[in-house]
N, C-alpha and C positions, 0 to 999 in steps of 0.2 A: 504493500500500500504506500511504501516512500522508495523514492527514489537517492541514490546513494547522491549525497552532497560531493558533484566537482563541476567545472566547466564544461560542457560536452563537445560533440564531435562538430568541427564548422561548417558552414554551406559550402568548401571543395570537397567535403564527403570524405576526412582527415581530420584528427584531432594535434594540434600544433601546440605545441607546448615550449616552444623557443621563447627563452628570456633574452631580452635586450632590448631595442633601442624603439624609443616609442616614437619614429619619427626625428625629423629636424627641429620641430617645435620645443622650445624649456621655457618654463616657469610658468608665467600666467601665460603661453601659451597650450601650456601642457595643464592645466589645471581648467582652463573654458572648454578642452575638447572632455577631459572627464566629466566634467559636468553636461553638456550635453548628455554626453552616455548617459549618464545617472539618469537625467529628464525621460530620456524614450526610453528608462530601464522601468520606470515608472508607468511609464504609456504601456509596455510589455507584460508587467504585474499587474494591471488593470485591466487589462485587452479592451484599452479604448480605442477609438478610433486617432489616425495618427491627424495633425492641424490639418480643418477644415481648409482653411488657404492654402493647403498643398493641392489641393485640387482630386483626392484618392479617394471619395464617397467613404465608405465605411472600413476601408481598407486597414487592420489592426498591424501593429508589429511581432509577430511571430519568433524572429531570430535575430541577433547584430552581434558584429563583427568588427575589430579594433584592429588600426595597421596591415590594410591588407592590401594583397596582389594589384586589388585594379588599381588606375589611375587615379582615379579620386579614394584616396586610401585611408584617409580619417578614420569615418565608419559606413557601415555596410548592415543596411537591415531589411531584412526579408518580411515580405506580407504578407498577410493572408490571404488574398487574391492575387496573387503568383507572383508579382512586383517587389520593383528592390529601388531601395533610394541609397543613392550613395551621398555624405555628407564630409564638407568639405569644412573647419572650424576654422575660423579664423577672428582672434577677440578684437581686435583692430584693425582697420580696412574703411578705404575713402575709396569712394570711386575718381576711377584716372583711367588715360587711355594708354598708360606706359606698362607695358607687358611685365617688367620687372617688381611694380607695386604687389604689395600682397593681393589687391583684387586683381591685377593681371595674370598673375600666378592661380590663382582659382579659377578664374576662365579657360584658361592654358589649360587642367585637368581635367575641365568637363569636356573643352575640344578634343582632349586626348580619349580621354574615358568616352566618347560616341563613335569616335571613328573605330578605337578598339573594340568596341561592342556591333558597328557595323556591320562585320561578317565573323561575326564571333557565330560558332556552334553549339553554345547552350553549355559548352564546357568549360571551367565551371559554371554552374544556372546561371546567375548574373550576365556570363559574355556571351547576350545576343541581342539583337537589333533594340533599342529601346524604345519602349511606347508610351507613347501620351496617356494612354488612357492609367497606365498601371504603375509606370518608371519614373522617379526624380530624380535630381540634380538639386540636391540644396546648398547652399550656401551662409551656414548660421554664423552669426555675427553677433561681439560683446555692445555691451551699451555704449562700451566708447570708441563702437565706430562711430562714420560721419550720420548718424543715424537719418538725415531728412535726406540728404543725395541718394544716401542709400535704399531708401524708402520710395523716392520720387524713381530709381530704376526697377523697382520692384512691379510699382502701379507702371511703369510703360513697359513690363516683359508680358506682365499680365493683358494691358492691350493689345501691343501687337501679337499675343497667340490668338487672338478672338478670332473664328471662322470668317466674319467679313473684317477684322481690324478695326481699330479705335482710334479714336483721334486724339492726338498726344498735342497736347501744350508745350511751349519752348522750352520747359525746365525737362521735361517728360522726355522730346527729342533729342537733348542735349543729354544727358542720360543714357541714352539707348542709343547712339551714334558711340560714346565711349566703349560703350558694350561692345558693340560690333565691331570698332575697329580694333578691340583685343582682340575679339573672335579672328576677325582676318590676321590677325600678327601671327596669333595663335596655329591656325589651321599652315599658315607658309612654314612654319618649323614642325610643323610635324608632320608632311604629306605633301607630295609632289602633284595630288589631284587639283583641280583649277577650282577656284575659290569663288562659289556664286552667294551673291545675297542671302539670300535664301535658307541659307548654313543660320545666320544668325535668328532669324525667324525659328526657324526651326528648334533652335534651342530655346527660344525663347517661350517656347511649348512647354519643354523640360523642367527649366531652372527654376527654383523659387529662393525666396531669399526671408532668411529666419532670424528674428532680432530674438535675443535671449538675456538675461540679464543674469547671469551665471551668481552674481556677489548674493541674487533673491533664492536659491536652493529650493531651502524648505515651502519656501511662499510657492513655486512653483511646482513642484513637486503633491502637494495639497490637495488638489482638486482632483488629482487621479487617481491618490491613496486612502482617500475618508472610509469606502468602505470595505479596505483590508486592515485596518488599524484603527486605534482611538483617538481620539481627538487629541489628546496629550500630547502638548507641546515638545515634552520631551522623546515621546515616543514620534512624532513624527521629525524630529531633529535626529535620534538615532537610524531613522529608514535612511533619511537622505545621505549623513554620513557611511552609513554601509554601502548604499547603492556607489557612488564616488570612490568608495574604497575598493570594491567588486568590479566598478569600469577602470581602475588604476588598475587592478592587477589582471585585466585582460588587455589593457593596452602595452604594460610590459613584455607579455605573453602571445603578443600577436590572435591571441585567444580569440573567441566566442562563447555564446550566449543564449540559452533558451529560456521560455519560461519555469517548465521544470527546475532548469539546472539556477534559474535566478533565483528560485523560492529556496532553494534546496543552500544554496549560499547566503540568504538572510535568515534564515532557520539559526544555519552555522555560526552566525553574529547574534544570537541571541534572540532576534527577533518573533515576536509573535505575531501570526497573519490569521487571517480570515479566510477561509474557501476559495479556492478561485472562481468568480463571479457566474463567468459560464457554468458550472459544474454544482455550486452551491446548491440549487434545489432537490439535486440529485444526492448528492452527499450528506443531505437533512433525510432524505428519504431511507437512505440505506441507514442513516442512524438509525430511525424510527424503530424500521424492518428490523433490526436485529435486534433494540429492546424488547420489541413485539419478543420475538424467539427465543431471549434468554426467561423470558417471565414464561412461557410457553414449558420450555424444558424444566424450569423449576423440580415440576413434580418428580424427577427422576432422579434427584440428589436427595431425596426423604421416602421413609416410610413411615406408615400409620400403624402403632401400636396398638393391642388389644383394646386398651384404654381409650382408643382414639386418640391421644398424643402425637402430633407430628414429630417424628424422629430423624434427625439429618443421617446422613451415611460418610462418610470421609473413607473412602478406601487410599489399603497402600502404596498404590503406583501412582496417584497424584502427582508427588513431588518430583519421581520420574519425568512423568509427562510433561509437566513445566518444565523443566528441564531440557527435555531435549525441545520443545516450545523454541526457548530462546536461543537453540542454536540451529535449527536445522527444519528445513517441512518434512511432514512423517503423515503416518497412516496410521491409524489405530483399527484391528478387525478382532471380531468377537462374535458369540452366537448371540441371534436377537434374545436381550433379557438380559444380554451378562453387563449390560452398567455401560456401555459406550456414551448414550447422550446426556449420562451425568457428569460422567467426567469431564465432559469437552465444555460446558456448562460450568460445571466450576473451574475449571481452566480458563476459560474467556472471563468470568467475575476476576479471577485474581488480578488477571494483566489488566482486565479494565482500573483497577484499584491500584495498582502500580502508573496509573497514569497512560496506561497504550491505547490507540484506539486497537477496537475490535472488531469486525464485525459478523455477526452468526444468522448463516442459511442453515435451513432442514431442508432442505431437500424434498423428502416427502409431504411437506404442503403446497407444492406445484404440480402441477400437471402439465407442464413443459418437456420437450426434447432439447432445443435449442437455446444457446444466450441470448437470440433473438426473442425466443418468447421467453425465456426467463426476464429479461429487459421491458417487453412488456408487459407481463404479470406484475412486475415491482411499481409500474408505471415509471419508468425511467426517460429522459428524453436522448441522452445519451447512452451508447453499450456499457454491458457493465464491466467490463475490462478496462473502458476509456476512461471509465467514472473512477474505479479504484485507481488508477493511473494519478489519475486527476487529486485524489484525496490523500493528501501528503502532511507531514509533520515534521516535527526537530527531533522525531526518533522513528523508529519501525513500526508496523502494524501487522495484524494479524487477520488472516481471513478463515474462519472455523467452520467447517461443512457438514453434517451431521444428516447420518441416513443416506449418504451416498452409495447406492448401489452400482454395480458395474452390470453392463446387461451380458444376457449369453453369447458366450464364443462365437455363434453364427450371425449373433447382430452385430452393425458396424457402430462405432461412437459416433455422435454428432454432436458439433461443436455449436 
């Protein structure tokens, strides 16, 4: 029911575990790209949707990625409608039409970062043709960039990607004439192909431009965490500092990031979370379901004395069976009578009473073949593999199945 706490496997379908160099960026350079992380780590814990003004409908963050392969190498986060936005930090940055400026040098990687994904083959997912509907190009930026320049090329990338085009005012033109003739400086150094208009239009699809105010964290961080944590200032001061500390040590690490492996990492710092939100109703329900069944099996950890006195039973392989419990899955077989659903019964009270979750099926009160109709018997909206998946903690769990038969040699299992 939990997943073991480490970094997982990245979107090249490899897990990368090289320490070193987080990039050319230091100090408060290297500290605005963490904090971004941290923000969309937040957006990831939350499976919000990623900023409206990016233009992705509902599109959540799934996975991201610190110092990587492609050209725009910042970070790299995967959607969940199949899209990936590569994000490019930069705390300081005035718009200028000089290739060399920190905003030239970010134009310069998204030029690069489309032409390489132009006939890219899907290997890794990220390198293929990118599309408007699903792909960005951001460009996030501290509060002490030139924020109104900066702002004023944002509103004219936005116009000129409009289907018919927008009518740009002189400050808006002046702006997006800058743009573009980075784009063209940009495309002459990295491609012998002939340089049409068009190229900068066309990015102008892509790009968006994200002001962040890195020094506000926790403020920012807030609106997407309320209902995985408490309101406690301090509790939401310790998410954000974890989250910063978890994007620092993937960005040393060349690393990545899921949501699993995110939870599983503020688990490890201490923290306490709430359900993941998709999954919540379903992991209330599976609570339910197994108090339902431990109150159910009751009866088989007692008997009724002549007196009619309820008498508990405590047999002596209990301690056993907790025991091998906490180290290993096992199988308990017996003849119907000889005490199985009591054991397994007071087994699941004690771990529950050690603080584990637990959760207990009979089996024999379904009338299912299948997960599919076991999922729907439960009324689940999710399977129940995804669901246990899903229901994770700062320790292990246990899943107790009672009345499990196996059917005959000649029948086949179904799953």
């Amino acid at each position: 029911m939990v997943a073991e706490g480490h970094y997982g496997a990245n979107m090249t379908g490899r897990t990368d575990s090289r320490i070193g160099g987080g990039g050319a960026a230091t100090g408060a350079g290297v500290q605005f790209q963490t904090r971004v992380g941290a923000l969309i780590g937040s957006w990831l814990l939350s499976q919000l949707p990623l900023p409206a003004a990016w233009g992705l409908g509902a599109a959540t963050p799934i996975e991201m990625r610190f110092e990587t392969e492609a050209q725009v190498d910042d970070i790299l986060v995967a959607t969940s409608e199949d899209g990936f936005v590569v994000i490019q930090a930069k705390n300081r940055v005035s718009l200028s039409p000089n290739l060399t400026s920190h905003f030239g040098q970010a134009v310069s990687q998204f030029v690069r970062h489309w032409l390489s994904c132009r006939n890219g083959d899907g290997t890794p997912p990220w390198n293929r043709p990118l599309d408007q509907t699903r792909d960005r190009l951001v460009l996030a930026v501290g509060a002490n960039a030139s924020s109104t320049r900066v702002g004023t090329l944002a509103d004219s990338l936005r116009l000129i990607s409009q289907p018919c085009g927008g009518a740009l005012n002189a400050a808006q033109r002046d702006a997006f004439s800058k743009f573009a003739s980075c784009v063209e400086q940009a495309w002459g150094e990295a491609t012998a192909d002939l340089y049409e208009p068009e190229v900068a239009k066309t990015l102008a699809g892509l790009i968006r431009i994200f002001h962040f105010d890195s020094a506000n964290l926790e403020q920012a961080v807030l609106p997407a965490v309320t209902s995985l944590i408490s309101n406690d200032p301090l509790d939401i001061r310790q998410l954000a500092t974890s989250l910063e500390n978890i994007c620092g040590e993937l960005m040393a690490q060349r690393g990545s990031i899921d949501l699993p492996s995110l939870r599983q990492g503020l688990f490890a710092q201490g923290l306490r979370l709430a359900s993941p939100p998709n999954f919540r109703r379903d992991i209330e329900l599976l609570r339910a379901h197994s108090a339902d069944t431990a109150r159910m099996l009751e009866r088989y950890e007692s008997v009724e004395a002549t007196d009619g006195e309820i008498v508990s039973i405590e047999r002596e392989c209990e301690k056993a069976i907790l025991d091998a419990a906490l180290g290993e899955s096992f199988l308990i077989v017996g003849e119907p009578g000889a005490g199985k659903s009591g054991v397994l019964n007071s087994l699941a009270r004690k771990l529950r009473t050690s603080g584990h979750d637990v959760l207990e099926l009979a089996v024999d009160r379904y009338s299912v073949e299948t997960l599919e109709g076991l999922k729907n018997e439960l009324g689940l909206e999710h399977g129940v593999v995804e669901t246990l998946k899903a229901w994770d903690g700062a320790g292990p769990g246990w899943l107790i199945i009672d009345a499990l038969t196996l059917p005959p040699k000649s029948m086949p299992l179904k799953s």
